[in-house]
Residue, then its C-alpha position, 0 to 999 in steps of 0.5 A: x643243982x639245977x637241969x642238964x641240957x641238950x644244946x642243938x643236940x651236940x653239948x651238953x649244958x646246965x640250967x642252974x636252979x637259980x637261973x629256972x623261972x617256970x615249970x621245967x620238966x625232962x624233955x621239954x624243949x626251951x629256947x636257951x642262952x648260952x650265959x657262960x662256957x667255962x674254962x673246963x669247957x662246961x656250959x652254962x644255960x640261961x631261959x632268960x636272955x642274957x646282956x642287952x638283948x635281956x634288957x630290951x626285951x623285957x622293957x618291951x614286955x613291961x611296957x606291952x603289960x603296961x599298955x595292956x592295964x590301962x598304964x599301971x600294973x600291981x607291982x613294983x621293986x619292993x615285990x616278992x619275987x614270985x609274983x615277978x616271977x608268974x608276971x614276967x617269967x624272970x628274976x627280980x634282980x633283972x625285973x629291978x634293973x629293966x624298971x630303973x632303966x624305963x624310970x631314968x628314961x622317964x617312960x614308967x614312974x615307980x610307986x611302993x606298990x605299983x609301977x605306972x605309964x609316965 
């Protein structure tokens, strides 16, 4: 199902499997986001952050890789998703919608294979 969480060491949380994108193991202590508490008072965890703040950060990350590989970088919307994944550390769903979001701000152009600097 996924792993339990010590939340500021008072609640209890889970970290569902579909949500864990790194090497996780017992008593390794992450910097965790609230995604969701339940209507029978269960939370939900997420490693990644959640919303806008998500958004934001992961553009600039693509961006910095960008810039860091003379403005192209080998992947693109059509990638596995564990080479998303090792490279950004998050889902291809939200890989996907960061890339669209720098597309339609004319920042990246997105190739079949790869993504590039505009």
């Amino acid at each position: 199902m996924g792993f339990k969480a010590i939340i500021n060491n008072k609640h209890w949380g889970l970290i569902h499997k579909n949500e864990i994108f790194k090497f996780m193991r017992a008593g390794k202590e992450e910097k965790g986001f609230i995604k969701e508490v339940r209507s029978d008072g269960k939370i939900s965890l997420s490693l990644q952050p959640v919303g806008e703040e998500a958004a934001t950060s992961l553009n600039s990350k693509i961006l910095a890789k960008l810039r860091d590989n003379n403005g192209t970088l080998p992947i693109s919307d059509k990638s596995d998703p564990t080479l998303i994944s090792s490279m950004f550390g998050v889902s291809k769903g939200n890989f996907k919608k960061a890339i669209g979001a720098l597309y339609k701000n004319g920042q990246i152009v997105i190739h079949a294979d790869r993504i590039e600097l505009s």
